[in-house]
C-alpha positions as CSV (number, residue, x, y, z in Angstrom):
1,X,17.8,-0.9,28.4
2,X,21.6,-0.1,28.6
3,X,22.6,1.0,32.2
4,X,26.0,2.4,31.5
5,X,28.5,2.6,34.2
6,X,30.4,5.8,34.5
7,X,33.7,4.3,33.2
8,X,31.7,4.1,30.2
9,X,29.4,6.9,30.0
10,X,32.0,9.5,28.7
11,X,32.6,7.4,25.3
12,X,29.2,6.2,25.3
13,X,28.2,9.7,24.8
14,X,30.9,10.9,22.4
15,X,30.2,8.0,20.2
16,X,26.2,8.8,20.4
17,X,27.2,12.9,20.5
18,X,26.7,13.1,16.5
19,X,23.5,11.0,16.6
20,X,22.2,13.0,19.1
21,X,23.0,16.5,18.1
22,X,21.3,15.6,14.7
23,X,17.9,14.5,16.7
24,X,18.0,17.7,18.9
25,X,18.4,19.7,16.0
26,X,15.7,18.2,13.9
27,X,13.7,18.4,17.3
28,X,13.8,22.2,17.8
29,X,12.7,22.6,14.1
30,X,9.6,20.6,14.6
31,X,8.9,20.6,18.2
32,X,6.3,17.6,18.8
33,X,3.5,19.2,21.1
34,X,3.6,16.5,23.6
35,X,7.4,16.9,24.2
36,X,7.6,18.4,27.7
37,X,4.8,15.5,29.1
38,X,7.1,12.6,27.3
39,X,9.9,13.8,29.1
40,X,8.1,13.8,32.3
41,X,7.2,10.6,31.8
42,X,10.5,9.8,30.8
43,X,12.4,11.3,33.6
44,X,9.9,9.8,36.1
45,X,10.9,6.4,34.7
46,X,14.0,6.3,34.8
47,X,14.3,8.1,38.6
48,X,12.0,5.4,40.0
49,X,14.7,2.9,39.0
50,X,18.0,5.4,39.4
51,X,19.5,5.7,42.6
52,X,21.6,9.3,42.6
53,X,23.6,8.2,45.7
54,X,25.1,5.4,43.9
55,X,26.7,7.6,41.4
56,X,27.2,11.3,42.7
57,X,29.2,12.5,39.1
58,X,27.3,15.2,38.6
59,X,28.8,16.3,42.3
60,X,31.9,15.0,41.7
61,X,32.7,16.5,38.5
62,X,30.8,19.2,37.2
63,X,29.5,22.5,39.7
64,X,26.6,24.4,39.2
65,X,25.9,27.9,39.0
66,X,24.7,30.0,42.0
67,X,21.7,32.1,41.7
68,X,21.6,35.0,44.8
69,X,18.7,33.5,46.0
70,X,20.6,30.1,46.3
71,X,24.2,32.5,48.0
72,X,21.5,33.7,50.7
73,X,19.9,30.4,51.5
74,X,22.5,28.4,51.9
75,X,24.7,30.7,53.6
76,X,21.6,31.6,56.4
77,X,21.7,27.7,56.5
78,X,25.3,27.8,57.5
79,X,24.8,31.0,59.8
80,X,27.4,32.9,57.6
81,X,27.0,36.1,56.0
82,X,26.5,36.0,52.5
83,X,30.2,37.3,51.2
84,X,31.5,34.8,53.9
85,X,30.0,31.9,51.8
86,X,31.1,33.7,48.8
87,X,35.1,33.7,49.6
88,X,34.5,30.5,51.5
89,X,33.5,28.7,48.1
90,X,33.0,30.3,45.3
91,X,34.4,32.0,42.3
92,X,33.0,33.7,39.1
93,X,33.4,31.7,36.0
94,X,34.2,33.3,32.5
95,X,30.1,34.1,32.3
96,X,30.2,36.2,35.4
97,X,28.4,33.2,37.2
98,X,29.2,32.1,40.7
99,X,30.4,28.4,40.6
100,X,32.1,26.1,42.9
101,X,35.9,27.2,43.4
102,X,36.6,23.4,42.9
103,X,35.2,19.7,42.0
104,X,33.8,17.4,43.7
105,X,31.2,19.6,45.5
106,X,32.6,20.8,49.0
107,X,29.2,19.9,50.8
108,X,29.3,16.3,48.8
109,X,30.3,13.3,51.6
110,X,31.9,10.2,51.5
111,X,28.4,8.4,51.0
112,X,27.6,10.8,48.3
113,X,25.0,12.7,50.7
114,X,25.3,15.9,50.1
115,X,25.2,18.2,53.3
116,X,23.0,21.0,52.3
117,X,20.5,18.6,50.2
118,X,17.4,20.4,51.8
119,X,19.0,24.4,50.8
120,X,20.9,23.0,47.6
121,X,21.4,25.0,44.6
122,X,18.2,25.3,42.3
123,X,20.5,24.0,39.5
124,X,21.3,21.1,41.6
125,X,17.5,20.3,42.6
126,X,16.3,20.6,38.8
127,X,19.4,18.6,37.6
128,X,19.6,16.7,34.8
129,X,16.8,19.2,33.8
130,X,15.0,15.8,32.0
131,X,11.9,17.6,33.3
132,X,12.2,20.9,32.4
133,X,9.3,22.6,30.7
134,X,10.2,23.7,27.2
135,X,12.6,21.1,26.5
136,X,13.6,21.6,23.2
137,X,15.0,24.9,24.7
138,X,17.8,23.3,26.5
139,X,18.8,20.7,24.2
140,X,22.6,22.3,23.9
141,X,22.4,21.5,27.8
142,X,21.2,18.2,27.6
143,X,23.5,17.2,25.6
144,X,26.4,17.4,27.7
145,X,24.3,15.9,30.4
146,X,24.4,13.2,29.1
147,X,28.3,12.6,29.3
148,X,27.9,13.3,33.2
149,X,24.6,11.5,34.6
150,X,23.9,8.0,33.0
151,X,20.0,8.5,33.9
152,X,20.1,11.4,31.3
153,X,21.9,9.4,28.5
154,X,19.3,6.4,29.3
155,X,16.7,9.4,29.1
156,X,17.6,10.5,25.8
157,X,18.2,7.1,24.5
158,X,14.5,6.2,25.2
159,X,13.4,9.4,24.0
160,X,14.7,8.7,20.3
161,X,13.0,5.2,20.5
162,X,9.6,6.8,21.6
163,X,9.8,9.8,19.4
164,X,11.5,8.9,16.3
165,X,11.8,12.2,13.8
Protein backbone atom coordinates (compact mmCIF):
# COMPACT_ATOMS: atom_id res chain seq x y z
CA UNK A 1 0.00 0.00 0.00
CA UNK A 2 1.20 3.66 -0.73
CA UNK A 3 3.14 5.08 2.26
CA UNK A 4 3.13 8.68 1.41
CA UNK A 5 5.80 10.89 2.71
CA UNK A 6 4.66 14.19 4.08
CA UNK A 7 6.26 16.15 1.16
CA UNK A 8 3.66 14.37 -0.59
CA UNK A 9 0.71 14.00 1.51
CA UNK A 10 -0.74 17.61 0.99
CA UNK A 11 -1.21 16.95 -2.93
CA UNK A 12 -1.88 13.41 -2.48
CA UNK A 13 -4.90 14.48 -0.58
CA UNK A 14 -6.07 17.43 -2.80
CA UNK A 15 -5.86 15.26 -5.83
CA UNK A 16 -7.87 12.37 -3.87
CA UNK A 17 -10.11 15.41 -1.87
CA UNK A 18 -12.95 15.10 -4.76
CA UNK A 19 -12.88 11.27 -4.74
CA UNK A 20 -13.20 11.21 -1.27
CA UNK A 21 -15.71 13.77 -0.44
CA UNK A 22 -18.03 11.86 -3.04
CA UNK A 23 -17.44 8.40 -0.85
CA UNK A 24 -18.07 10.24 2.47
CA UNK A 25 -21.07 11.65 1.14
CA UNK A 26 -22.55 8.56 -0.36
CA UNK A 27 -21.38 6.95 3.01
CA UNK A 28 -23.49 9.06 5.42
CA UNK A 29 -26.50 8.37 3.15
CA UNK A 30 -26.19 4.68 3.45
CA UNK A 31 -24.26 4.04 6.54
CA UNK A 32 -23.03 0.22 6.24
CA UNK A 33 -23.72 -1.24 9.82
CA UNK A 34 -20.38 -2.64 10.29
CA UNK A 35 -18.69 0.81 9.69
CA UNK A 36 -17.34 1.76 13.11
CA UNK A 37 -15.78 -2.19 13.62
CA UNK A 38 -14.05 -1.80 9.92
CA UNK A 39 -12.53 1.23 11.06
CA UNK A 40 -11.20 -0.34 14.12
CA UNK A 41 -9.91 -2.81 12.31
CA UNK A 42 -8.57 -0.48 9.99
CA UNK A 43 -7.02 1.96 12.34
CA UNK A 44 -5.50 -0.93 14.27
CA UNK A 45 -3.73 -1.94 11.08
CA UNK A 46 -2.30 0.68 10.04
CA UNK A 47 -0.97 1.84 13.85
CA UNK A 48 0.71 -1.54 14.25
CA UNK A 49 2.92 -0.62 11.28
CA UNK A 50 2.87 3.55 11.85
CA UNK A 51 5.30 4.92 13.91
CA UNK A 52 3.84 8.65 15.15
CA UNK A 53 7.35 9.68 16.37
CA UNK A 54 8.68 9.49 12.88
CA UNK A 55 6.35 12.07 11.65
CA UNK A 56 4.97 14.41 14.43
CA UNK A 57 2.71 16.76 11.57
CA UNK A 58 -0.15 16.66 13.31
CA UNK A 59 2.09 18.45 16.28
CA UNK A 60 3.84 20.41 14.11
CA UNK A 61 1.21 21.85 12.09
CA UNK A 62 -2.19 21.71 13.24
CA UNK A 63 -3.31 22.41 17.38
CA UNK A 64 -6.06 20.92 18.95
CA UNK A 65 -8.78 22.24 20.86
CA UNK A 66 -8.79 22.31 24.75
CA UNK A 67 -11.58 20.89 26.64
CA UNK A 68 -11.58 22.45 30.61
CA UNK A 69 -11.01 19.15 31.67
CA UNK A 70 -7.78 18.91 29.49
CA UNK A 71 -6.90 23.23 30.88
CA UNK A 72 -7.02 21.57 34.55
CA UNK A 73 -5.07 18.43 33.95
CA UNK A 74 -2.37 19.58 32.27
CA UNK A 75 -1.95 22.64 34.14
CA UNK A 76 -2.09 20.50 37.77
CA UNK A 77 0.59 18.49 35.78
CA UNK A 78 2.70 21.60 35.38
CA UNK A 79 1.86 22.89 39.06
CA UNK A 80 0.27 26.07 37.46
CA UNK A 81 -2.94 27.45 38.08
CA UNK A 82 -5.34 27.07 35.43
CA UNK A 83 -5.44 30.84 33.88
CA UNK A 84 -1.54 30.58 34.29
CA UNK A 85 -1.59 27.74 31.60
CA UNK A 86 -4.20 29.68 29.80
CA UNK A 87 -2.03 33.09 29.11
CA UNK A 88 0.98 30.80 29.05
CA UNK A 89 -0.43 29.00 25.78
CA UNK A 90 -3.40 29.45 24.69
CA UNK A 91 -5.77 31.61 22.77
CA UNK A 92 -9.55 31.37 21.60
CA UNK A 93 -10.02 30.64 18.09
CA UNK A 94 -12.97 32.20 15.94
CA UNK A 95 -15.33 29.18 17.61
CA UNK A 96 -14.67 30.33 21.11
CA UNK A 97 -12.35 27.21 21.52
CA UNK A 98 -9.09 27.28 23.30
CA UNK A 99 -6.24 26.31 20.90
CA UNK A 100 -2.57 26.51 20.91
CA UNK A 101 -1.39 30.34 20.58
CA UNK A 102 1.02 28.87 17.90
CA UNK A 103 2.36 25.70 15.69
CA UNK A 104 4.34 23.30 16.29
CA UNK A 105 2.98 22.22 19.71
CA UNK A 106 4.95 24.07 22.58
CA UNK A 107 5.19 20.66 24.66
CA UNK A 108 6.41 18.83 21.19
CA UNK A 109 10.54 18.09 21.43
CA UNK A 110 13.18 17.77 19.15
CA UNK A 111 12.56 13.89 18.88
CA UNK A 112 8.98 14.47 18.41
CA UNK A 113 8.16 13.30 22.13
CA UNK A 114 5.80 15.24 23.28
CA UNK A 115 6.27 16.38 27.03
CA UNK A 116 2.85 16.10 28.46
CA UNK A 117 2.07 12.62 26.45
CA UNK A 118 0.60 10.98 29.62
CA UNK A 119 -1.89 14.51 30.48
CA UNK A 120 -2.27 15.39 26.57
CA UNK A 121 -5.23 16.85 25.14
CA UNK A 122 -8.30 14.34 24.62
CA UNK A 123 -8.19 15.61 21.04
CA UNK A 124 -4.64 14.74 20.86
CA UNK A 125 -5.07 11.07 22.41
CA UNK A 126 -8.13 10.21 20.04
CA UNK A 127 -6.29 11.83 17.01
CA UNK A 128 -6.81 10.95 13.76
CA UNK A 129 -10.20 9.92 15.22
CA UNK A 130 -9.91 6.56 12.62
CA UNK A 131 -11.51 4.88 15.62
CA UNK A 132 -14.12 6.99 16.65
CA UNK A 133 -17.52 5.37 17.15
CA UNK A 134 -20.03 6.79 14.76
CA UNK A 135 -17.77 7.38 12.01
CA UNK A 136 -19.81 8.56 9.36
CA UNK A 137 -20.41 11.44 11.83
CA UNK A 138 -17.08 12.95 11.42
CA UNK A 139 -16.39 12.43 7.96
CA UNK A 140 -16.03 16.54 7.28
CA UNK A 141 -13.12 15.93 9.91
CA UNK A 142 -11.58 13.14 8.45
CA UNK A 143 -11.31 14.55 5.58
CA UNK A 144 -8.92 17.07 6.33
CA UNK A 145 -7.03 14.52 8.37
CA UNK A 146 -6.10 13.11 5.82
CA UNK A 147 -3.94 16.15 4.36
CA UNK A 148 -2.05 16.08 7.94
CA UNK A 149 -1.39 12.38 9.14
CA UNK A 150 -0.39 9.91 6.23
CA UNK A 151 -1.79 6.90 8.59
CA UNK A 152 -5.27 8.49 8.05
CA UNK A 153 -5.00 8.98 4.21
CA UNK A 154 -3.65 5.23 4.06
CA UNK A 155 -6.79 4.64 6.44
CA UNK A 156 -9.20 5.90 4.11
CA UNK A 157 -7.50 4.66 1.09
CA UNK A 158 -8.10 1.05 2.36
CA UNK A 159 -11.37 1.84 3.56
CA UNK A 160 -12.72 2.55 -0.14
CA UNK A 161 -11.02 -0.70 -1.28
CA UNK A 162 -12.84 -2.77 1.54
CA UNK A 163 -16.07 -1.01 1.36
CA UNK A 164 -16.71 0.04 -2.04
CA UNK A 165 -20.29 2.06 -2.37
Amino acid sequence: MLKPSLNELAKLAKDKHIENKKYFDKLKKKTPKNLDYVMQDLHEAEFKKTDCLNCANCCKTTGPLFTSADIERIAKHLKQKPQQFIDTYLRIDEENDYVLQSVPCAFLDTENYCMIYDVRPKACREFPHTDRKKFNQITDLTLKNVAICPAAFNIVEKMKEKMPL
